[in-house]
N, C-alpha and C positions, 0 to 999 in steps of 0.2 A: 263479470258482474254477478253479483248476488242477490237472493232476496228475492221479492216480489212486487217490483214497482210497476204501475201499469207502464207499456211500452209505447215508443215515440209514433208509434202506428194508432197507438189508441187515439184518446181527446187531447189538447192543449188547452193553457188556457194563456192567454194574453197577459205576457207581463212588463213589455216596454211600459218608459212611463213616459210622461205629454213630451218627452222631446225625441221620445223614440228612439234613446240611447240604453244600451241594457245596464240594471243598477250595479255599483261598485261593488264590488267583495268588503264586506264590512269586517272591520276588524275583528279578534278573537279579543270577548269580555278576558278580563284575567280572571276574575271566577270562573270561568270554565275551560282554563288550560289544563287542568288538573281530569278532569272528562277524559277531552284530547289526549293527553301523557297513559291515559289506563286503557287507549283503542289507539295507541300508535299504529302499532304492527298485525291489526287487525285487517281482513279482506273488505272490500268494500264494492260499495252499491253508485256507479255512475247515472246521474241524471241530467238529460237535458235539461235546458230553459224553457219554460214552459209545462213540461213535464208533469203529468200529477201521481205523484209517491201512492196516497191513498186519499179515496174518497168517504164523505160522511156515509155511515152505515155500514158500510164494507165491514168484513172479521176482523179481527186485530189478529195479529200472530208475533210482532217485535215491535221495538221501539226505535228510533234512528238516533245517531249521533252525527252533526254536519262535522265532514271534517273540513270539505272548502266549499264556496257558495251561497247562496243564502235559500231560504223557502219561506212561504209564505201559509199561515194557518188562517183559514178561514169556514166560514159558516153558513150557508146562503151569502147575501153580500154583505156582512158583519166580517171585517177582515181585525182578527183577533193578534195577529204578531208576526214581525217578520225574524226570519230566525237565522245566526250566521254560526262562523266556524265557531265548534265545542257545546252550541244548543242542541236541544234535545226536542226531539215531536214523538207522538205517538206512545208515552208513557204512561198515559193513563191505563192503556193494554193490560201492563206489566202489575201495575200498582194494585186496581180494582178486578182486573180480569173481565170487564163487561163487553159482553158480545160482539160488540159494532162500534166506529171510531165513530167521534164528537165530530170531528170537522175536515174538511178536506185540506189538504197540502200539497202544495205544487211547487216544483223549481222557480225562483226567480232568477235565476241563473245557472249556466252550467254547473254542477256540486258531483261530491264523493263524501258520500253517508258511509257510518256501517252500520248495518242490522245489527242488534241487542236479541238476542231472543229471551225466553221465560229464562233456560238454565241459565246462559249468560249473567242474565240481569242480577240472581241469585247468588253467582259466584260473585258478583263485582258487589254485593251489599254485602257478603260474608267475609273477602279480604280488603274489604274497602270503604269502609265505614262513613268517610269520609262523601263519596260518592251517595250513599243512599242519603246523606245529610245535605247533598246539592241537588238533587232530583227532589227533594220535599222544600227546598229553596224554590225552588222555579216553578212547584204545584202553589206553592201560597202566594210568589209574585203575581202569576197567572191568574189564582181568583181575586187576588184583592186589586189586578186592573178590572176586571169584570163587576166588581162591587164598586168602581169608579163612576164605569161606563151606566150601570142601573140605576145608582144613586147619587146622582151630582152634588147635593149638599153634603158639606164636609159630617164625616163623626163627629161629634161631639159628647166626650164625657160628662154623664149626668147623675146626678143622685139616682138611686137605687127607689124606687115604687114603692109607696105603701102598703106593705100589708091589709 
């Protein structure tokens, strides 16, 4: 194992759900086999069920890619996405560089991440262009659920204000 996830000695947090059967491995999105295929043969980060990868505030230092598993992003109790094989957590690190992670992440199942680090991430946007074009996919899906959850009334396109 690699990286820096907090260890099964640390906290859990409970993620059976009401039939207290642990959740399925969710399919890999086919937009993100393409992720997957570019961290095939990378080393990777085992976490238990329960488990918590990183908590809100903590440093950032890499970003994960699930290879199998799922995780769960949350915030206080604002649970933001559940994430399966070829998703991505902890990019914002990478992207903005701001000191301390947004939200906590925890196994909801046993998984095999791999750590991204800064150089990493640099290398895979310089031969992979492709890649930086699906990490800014998943930064704009992620706020425009957040601009859902804030603002329930749909958009709607309006004339332009008077001067």
């Amino acid at each position: 194992m690699i990286g820096n996830p907090r260890t099964s000695s640390q906290r859990k947090l409970g993620v059976s759900g009401e039939s207290g059967e642990p959740p399925e491995q969710p399919p890999i999105e086919s937009e993100n086999e393409d992720i997957l295929a570019l961290l095939v043969n990378e080393p990777h980060v085992a976490l238990q069920s329960g488990q918590i990868l990183f908590t809100e505030g903590d440093p950032p230092s890499c970003m994960y890619v699930v290879k199998t598993g799922a995780l769960r992003i949350r915030s206080g109790g604002v649970i933001y996405e559940d994430v399966g094989p070829g998703g991505i957590v902890g990019e914002m690190a990478l992207v903005e560089r701001y000191p301390a992670r947004s939200a906590t992440v925890y196994a909801l199942s046993d998984c095999e991440l791999v750590a991204v680090d800064e150089a990493r991430f640099s290398s895979l946007v310089a031969g992979a262009p492709h890649f930086a074009l699906r990490v800014m996919q998943i930064l704009s899906r992620r706020l425009r659920a957040m601009d859902r959850r804030y603002r329930p009334e749909p958009l709607v396109a309006r004339e332009p204000l008077e001067p």
